[in-house]
N, C-alpha and C positions, 0 to 999 in steps of 0.2 A: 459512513457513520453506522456502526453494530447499535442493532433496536437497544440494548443494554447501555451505551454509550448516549443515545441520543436520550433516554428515558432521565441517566444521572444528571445529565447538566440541564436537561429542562426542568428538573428537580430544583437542581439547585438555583438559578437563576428566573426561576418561575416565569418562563415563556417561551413557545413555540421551538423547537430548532429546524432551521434549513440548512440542509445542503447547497455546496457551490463546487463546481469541479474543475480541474484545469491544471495547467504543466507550464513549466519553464519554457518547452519549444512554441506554446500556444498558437498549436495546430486544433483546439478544439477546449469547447467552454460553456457548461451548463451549469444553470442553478436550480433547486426543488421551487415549486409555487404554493402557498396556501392549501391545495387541492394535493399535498403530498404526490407529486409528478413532478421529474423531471425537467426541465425544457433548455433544447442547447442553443447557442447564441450565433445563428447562422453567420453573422457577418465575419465570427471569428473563421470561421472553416468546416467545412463536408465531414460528417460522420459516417462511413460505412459499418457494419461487422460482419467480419469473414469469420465461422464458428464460434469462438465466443472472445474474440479477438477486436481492438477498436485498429481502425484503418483510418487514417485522420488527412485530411489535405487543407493546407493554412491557406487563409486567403489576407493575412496581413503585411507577411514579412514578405517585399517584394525583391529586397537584394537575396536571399536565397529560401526560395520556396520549396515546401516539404510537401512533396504530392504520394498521397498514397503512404503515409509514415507511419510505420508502424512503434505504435509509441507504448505498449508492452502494457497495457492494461484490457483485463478484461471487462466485458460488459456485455448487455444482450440487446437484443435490433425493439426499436420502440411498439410501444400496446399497439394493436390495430385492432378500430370497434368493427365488426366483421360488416354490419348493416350499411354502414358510413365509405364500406371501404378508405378510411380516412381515419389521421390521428387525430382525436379532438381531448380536452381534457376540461372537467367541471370553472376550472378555476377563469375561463375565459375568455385567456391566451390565445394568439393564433401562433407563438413560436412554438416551433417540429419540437414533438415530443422528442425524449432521450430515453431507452432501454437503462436498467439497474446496471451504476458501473461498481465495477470490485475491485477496481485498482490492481496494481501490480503485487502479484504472489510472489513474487522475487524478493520483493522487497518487505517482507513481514516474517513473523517466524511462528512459529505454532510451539505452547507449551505441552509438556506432558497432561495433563487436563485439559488441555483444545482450549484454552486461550489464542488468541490470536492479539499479538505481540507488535506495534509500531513505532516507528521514529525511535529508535534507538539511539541515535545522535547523543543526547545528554549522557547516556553511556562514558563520552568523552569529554564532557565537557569542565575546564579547569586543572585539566590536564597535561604537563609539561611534558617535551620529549616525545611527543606523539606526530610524527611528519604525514607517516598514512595509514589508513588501518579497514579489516575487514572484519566482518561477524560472518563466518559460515555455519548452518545449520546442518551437518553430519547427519545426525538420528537425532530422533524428538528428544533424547536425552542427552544428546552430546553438540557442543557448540564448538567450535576450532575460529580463535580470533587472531588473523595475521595482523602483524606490528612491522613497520616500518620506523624502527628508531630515527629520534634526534638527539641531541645532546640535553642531556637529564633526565635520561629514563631510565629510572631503578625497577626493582624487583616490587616493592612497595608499590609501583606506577601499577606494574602486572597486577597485585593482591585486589587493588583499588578495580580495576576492569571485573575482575572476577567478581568480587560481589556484589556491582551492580548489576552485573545482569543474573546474577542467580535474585536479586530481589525481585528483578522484572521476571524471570522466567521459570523461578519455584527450584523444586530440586533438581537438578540438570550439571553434570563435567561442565566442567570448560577450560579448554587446554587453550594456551598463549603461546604464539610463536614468532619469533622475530625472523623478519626477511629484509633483504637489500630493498625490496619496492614490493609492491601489490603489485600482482597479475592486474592487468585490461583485459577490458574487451576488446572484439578485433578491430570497433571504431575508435577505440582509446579511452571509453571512460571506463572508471576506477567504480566499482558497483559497492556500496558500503555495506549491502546487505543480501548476501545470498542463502533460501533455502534448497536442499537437495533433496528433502524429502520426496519421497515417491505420491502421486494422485492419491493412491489404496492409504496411504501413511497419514496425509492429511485428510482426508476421509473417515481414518478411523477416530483420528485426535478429534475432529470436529461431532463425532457420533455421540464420543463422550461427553463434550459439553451440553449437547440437548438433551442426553440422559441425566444430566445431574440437572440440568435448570429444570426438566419435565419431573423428577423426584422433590423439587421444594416448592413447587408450584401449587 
C-alpha cells in the first residue's frame, strides 16, 4: 500500500488501514499491527531474503511443497533493535517481524509521471473475443498489448483496450497486436503483466514523482 494510497481510503472510510500480504502458492503471509510493523504468520511458512528478493518455504501444502521458492517479490530482511539483538515491535506481539514487502515489479507499470500503475485486470473486463492477453511495458511511453483472439473480436474491441489504459496511464502509445497464444514462461504461466523498463528508467520515473509531491507540499 503507497503512503498516498493508504492516506486516500483512510480518508475516505475514516479509519486506520492495515496491511495483509500473501500469494496464491501461500508459501508465506503477513499482516501490519496497530504499531505499523509487519508480522509474518510463521505457521504459514520461513521467510528468507537473499538481496532484496523473498525466498519463501510453505509449511502447509503437504502433497507438494515449495522449499526455497522463489515467489518474485521483493522485500527487505526484518528491523533488528541492535541492543536486544532481537526483533521486538511496540505493539506486543511476539510473531517474527517482516522487512517492507514491494511486491512484484513485473507486475506494475510505471507512468510517465512515476505513477506506479496496478491490477490492470479491469483493463479487460466485459470484454468479448478476448481468449488471452498481455500488457508489455516497452519505454515509460510505450505500451505493446498482445491479443490472443476468440471469436468477436473487432477492432472497436482494440479502440476499447486503448483507452483504458491510456486513462490509467496518462499520455502513453499503445500498439495492439494479435497473436496465435501469449508467450509462457518456461514454467508455463502466462504473465499478464510485464515491465521492461531499465532500474535507471524507473528510478528516474519515480524521482519525478517525489519531485512533484515535494513542489505541492
Amino acid at each position: 500500500v503507497l503512503p498516498e494510497q493508504r492516506a486516500t481510503i483512510s480518508a475516505a472510510f475514516q479509519c486506520p488501514v492495515r496491511e495483509t500480504y500473501g500469494m496464491t502458492e501461500t508459501v508465506a503471509a503477513g499482516s501490519e499491527c496497530d504499531a505499523g510493523q509487519m508480522h509474518s504468520w510463521p505457521e504459514i511458512g520461513y521467510v528468507e531474503v537473499e538481496g532484496n528478493e523473498l525466498i519463501c518455504t510453505g509449511l502447509l501444502n503437504l502433497e507438494m511443497p515449495l522449499i526455497r521458492y522463489r515467489v518474485g517479490d521483493r522485500g527487505t530482511a526484518a528491523p533488528v533493535v541492535p541492543e536486544h539483538n532481537a526483533t521486538t515491535c511496540d505493539c506486543g506481539r511476539s510473531l517474527p517481524l517482516m522487512g517492507a514487502v514491494g511486491g512484484r515489479t513485473n507486475d506494475l507499470l510505471l507512468t510517465p509521471d512515476g505513477r506506479q500503475v496496478f491490477w490492470l485486470n479491469p483493463v479487460f473486463y466485459g470484454l468479448q473475443g478476448v481468449r488471452q492477453s498481455q500488457i508489455v511495458q516497452e519505454q515509460i511511453d510505450l505500451l505493446r498489448v498482445l491479443i490472443a483472439p476468440a471469436p468477436g473480436f473487432t477492432p472497436a474491441i482494440a479502440r476499447t483496450i486503448v483507452e483504458r489504459l491510456r486513462q490509467r496511464m496518462g499520455d502513453v502509445r499503445v500498439l495492439v497486436d494479435q497473436v496465435d497464444e501469449v508467450p509462457r514462461t518456461a514454467n508455463g504461466k502466462l504473465r499478464a503483466v510485464i515491465c521492461k523498463l531499465s532500474p535507471a528508467e524507473r528510478a528516474a520515473a519515480l524521482e519525478r514523482t517525489a519531485a512533484a509531491v515535494g513542489a505541492t507540499s
